[in-house]
Phi, psi and omega in degrees: 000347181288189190257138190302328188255035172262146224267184184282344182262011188235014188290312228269282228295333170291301171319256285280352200267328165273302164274160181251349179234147183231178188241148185255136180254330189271357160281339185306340166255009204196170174256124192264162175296155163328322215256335158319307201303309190298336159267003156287322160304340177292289192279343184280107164297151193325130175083001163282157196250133162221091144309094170297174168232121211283156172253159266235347158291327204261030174228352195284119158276010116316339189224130186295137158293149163271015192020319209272311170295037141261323161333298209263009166256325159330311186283355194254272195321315173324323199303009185271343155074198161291044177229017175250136216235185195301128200272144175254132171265102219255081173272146162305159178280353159312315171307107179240189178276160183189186164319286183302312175326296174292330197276352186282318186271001202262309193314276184333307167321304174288031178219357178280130160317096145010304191292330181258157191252133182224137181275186177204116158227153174263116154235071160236129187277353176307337199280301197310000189215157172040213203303317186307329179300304164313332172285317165299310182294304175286003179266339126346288195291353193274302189274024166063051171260146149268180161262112158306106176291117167242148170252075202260138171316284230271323176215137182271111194284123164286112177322063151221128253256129165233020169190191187279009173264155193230108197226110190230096177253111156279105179255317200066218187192155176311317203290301178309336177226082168304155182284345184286001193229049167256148183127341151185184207300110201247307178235121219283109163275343201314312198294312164314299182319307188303325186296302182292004171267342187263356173267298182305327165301328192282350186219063191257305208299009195237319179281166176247329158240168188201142203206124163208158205235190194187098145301165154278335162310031190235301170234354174142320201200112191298318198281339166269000092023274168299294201305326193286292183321294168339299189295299211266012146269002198062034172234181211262169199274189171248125170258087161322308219275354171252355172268340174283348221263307189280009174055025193268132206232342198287000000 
């Protein structure tokens, strides 16, 4: 959606001008430096949002947590001050529940900084059911985590709150929406979007924030995405295509 001759570091501050929150993809591989962190606060106006994605080393369940490297990427993100929004720990679909499994994430859990609000998604449809489920949700609703409502090809996330936050991703998958075919709407979702929006209405008066996110693998093209979700939320849309149309970022 940007303009081809906007240079890439002049990207964050244009989305910021249309939206107020973004999902960060790129701490999932990395921890970012301090001076990254301190210019995404910098360049973002007052009452912007940053969701991170927690990283994808400090998720391996091969490897004992660590407590002091899980410390030291809270404190490297704190620097986002107040524009800093809910963190996601973002498992493979490979993770499913077991023995080793829970104790790895019941650890990680118990090693996150307090001060901060964090979603949990899970994509194995085995966690949705019978004892592993009863085990998430309370170990969700015991520490104040959500559950991340994800919207997926492959498994049915159950609408359910498991704290006051509303951690909401439409991804969608590679295969259907391939990246070469990004850039406008390839596949009509509208009837998923209203459902998972009418879930999302029904449990707004209960929550204290609510955030939802949008790939172009769900339909092709994220901000038009955002929008169809918007209208069925009844709130008003983004007219992207003239702030993009015109590069204006000052």
């Amino acid at each position: 959606m940007y303009p081809k001759d906007l240079p890439d570091g002049q990207r964050l501050k244009l989305y910021s001008k249309l939206y107020d929150t973004v999902e960060v993809d790129s701490t999932y591989y990395a921890v970012p430096a301090a001076p990254v962190v301190r210019r995404w606060a910098e360049v973002t106006p007052p009452g912007f949002t940053f969701a991170l994605k927690f990283p994808r080393d400090l998720m391996d369940p091969k490897k004992a947590v660590d407590a002091a490297v899980v410390s030291g990427f809270t404190h490297r993100i704190a620097e986002l001050g107040p524009k800093l929004g809910p963190i996601l720990l973002q498992f493979p679909p490979w993770f499913r529940p077991g023995d080793k499994n829970n104790e790895f994430l019941g650890t990680l859990i118990d090693a996150l900084d307090p001060r901060f609000r964090y979603s949990v998604e899970v994509r194995h449809s085995t966690w949705f059911s019978g004892h592993a489920w009863d085990w998430l949700r309370k170990t969700l609703e015991g520490r104040g985590m959500a559950l991340t409502w994800s919207s997926l090809t492959y498994v049915e996330v159950p609408p359910e709150l498991t704290s006051d936050l509303l951690y909401m991703r439409f991804i969608g998958d590679h295969v259907t929406v391939p990246d070469q075919t990004h850039g406008e709407i390839r596949v009509d979702r509208s009837r998923e979007m209203k459902l998972w929006a009418s879930r999302a209405l029904g449990v707004l008066p209960t929550v204290k924030a609510a955030f939802a996110y949008f790939n172009n693998h769900f339909q092709g093209f994220a901000p038009e995405s955002a929008n169809i979700f918007l209208a069925a939320m009844g709130l008003e849309t983004v007219n992207y295509s003239s702030t993009v149309k015109s590069g204006t970022i000052a």
